[in-house]
C-alpha positions in Angstrom: -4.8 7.9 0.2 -7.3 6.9 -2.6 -10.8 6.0 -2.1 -12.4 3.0 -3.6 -15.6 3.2 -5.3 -17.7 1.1 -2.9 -17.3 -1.4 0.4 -20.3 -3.7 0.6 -21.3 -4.9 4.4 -23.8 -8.2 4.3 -24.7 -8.8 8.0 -28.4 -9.0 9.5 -27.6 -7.3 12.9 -28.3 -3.9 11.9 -26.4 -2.5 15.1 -22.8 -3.1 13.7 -24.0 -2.2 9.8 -24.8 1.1 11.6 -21.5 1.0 13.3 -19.4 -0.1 10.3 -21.0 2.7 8.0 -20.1 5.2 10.4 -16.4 3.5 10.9 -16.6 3.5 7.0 -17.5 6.7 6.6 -15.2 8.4 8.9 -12.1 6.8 7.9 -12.9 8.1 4.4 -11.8 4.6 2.4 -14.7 4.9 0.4 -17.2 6.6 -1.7 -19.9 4.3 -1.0 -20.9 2.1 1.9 -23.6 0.0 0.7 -25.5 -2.1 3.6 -27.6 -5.3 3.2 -29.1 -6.8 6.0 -30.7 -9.5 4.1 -28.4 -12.2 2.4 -30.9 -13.2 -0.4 -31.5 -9.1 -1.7 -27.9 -8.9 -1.0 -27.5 -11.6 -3.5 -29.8 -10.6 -6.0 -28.4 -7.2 -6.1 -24.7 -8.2 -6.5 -26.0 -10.9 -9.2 -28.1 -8.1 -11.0 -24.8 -6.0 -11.3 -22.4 -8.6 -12.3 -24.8 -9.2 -15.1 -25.7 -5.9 -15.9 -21.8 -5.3 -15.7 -22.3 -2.7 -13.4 -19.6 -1.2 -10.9 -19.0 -4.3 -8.5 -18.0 -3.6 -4.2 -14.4 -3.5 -4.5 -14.6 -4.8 -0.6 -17.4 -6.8 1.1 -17.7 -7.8 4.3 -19.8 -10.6 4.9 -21.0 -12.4 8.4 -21.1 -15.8 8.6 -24.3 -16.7 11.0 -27.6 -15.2 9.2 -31.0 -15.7 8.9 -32.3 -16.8 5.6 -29.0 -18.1 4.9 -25.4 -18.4 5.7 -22.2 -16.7 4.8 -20.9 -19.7 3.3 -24.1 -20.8 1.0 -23.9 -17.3 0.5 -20.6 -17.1 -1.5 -21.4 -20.3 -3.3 -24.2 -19.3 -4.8 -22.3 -15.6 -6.1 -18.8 -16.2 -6.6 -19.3 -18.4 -9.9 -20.9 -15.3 -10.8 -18.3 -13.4 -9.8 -16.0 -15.9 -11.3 -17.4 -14.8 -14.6 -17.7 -11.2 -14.6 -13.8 -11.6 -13.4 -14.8 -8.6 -10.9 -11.8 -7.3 -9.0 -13.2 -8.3 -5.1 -11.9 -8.8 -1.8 -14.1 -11.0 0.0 -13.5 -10.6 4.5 -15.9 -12.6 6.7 -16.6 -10.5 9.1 -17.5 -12.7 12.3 -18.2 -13.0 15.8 -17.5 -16.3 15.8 -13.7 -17.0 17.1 -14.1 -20.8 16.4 -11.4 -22.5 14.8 -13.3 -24.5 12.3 -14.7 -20.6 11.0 -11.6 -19.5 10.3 -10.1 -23.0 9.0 -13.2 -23.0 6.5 -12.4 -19.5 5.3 -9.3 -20.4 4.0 -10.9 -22.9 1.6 -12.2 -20.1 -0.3 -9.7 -18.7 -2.7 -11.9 -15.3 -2.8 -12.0 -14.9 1.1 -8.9 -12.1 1.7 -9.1 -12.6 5.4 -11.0 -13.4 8.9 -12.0 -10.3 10.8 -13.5 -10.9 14.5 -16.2 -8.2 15.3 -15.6 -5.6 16.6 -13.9 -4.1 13.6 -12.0 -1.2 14.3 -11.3 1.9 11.9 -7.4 0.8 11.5 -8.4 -2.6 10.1 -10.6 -0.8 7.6 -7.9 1.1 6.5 -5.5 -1.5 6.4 -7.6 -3.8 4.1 -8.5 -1.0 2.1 -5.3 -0.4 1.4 -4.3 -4.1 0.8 -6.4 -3.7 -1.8 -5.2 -0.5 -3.6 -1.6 -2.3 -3.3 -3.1 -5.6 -5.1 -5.2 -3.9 -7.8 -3.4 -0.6 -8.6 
């Protein structure tokens, strides 16, 4: 199996970014896990590369219910950015929430790959990981 160059976890509960690195990181998907608890840095990072045309997360996960603000104002405010660099992305919310209306609004967004309901397990990792090695290779 190849590795992609990095997975990108947006969540502020810094129990399950601990959790996901180490799922990350033992599955061996990837050569960088980058974490962001905060939205807004998260934002201004992944903004600051796009136009630096830096290397852009092949994956991220991003939770929906933040502080600061939301997974959905969240990828309003990057993906026209992303639109523009035309980065090579896949976008998973990564939720607690199991309601319907979550999963119904994820599927509005083009960029949003999928719906994953926490607790993620290693075998979904690798799974989307490869979904994206099939899609982009």
């Amino acid at each position: 199996m190849n590795t992609i160059q990095t997975v990108c976890v947006i969540d502020d509960d810094t129990i399950f970014l601990y959790l996901i690195k180490k799922i990350i990181e033992k599955s061996g998907v990837s050569n960088a896990t980058v974490l962001h608890e905060n939205p807004i840095n998260a934002l201004e990072s992944l903004k600051k590369i796009i136009l630096e045309q830096g290397a852009f997360p092949e994956i991220i996960l991003l939770d929906i219910n933040m502080h600061h603000i939301d997974g959905w104002e969240f990828l309003d405010t990057l993906l026209p950015y992303v639109i523009l660099a035309g980065t090579k992305t896949s976008i998973y919310i990564a939720s607690s929430s199991i309601a319907a209306k979550d999963k119904l609004k994820a599927k509005t967004y083009p960029a949003i790959k999928g719906y994953l309901v926490k607790p993620i397990k290693s075998e979904k990792i690798l799974e989307i990981t490869n979904e994206f090695q099939l899609f982009n290779n």
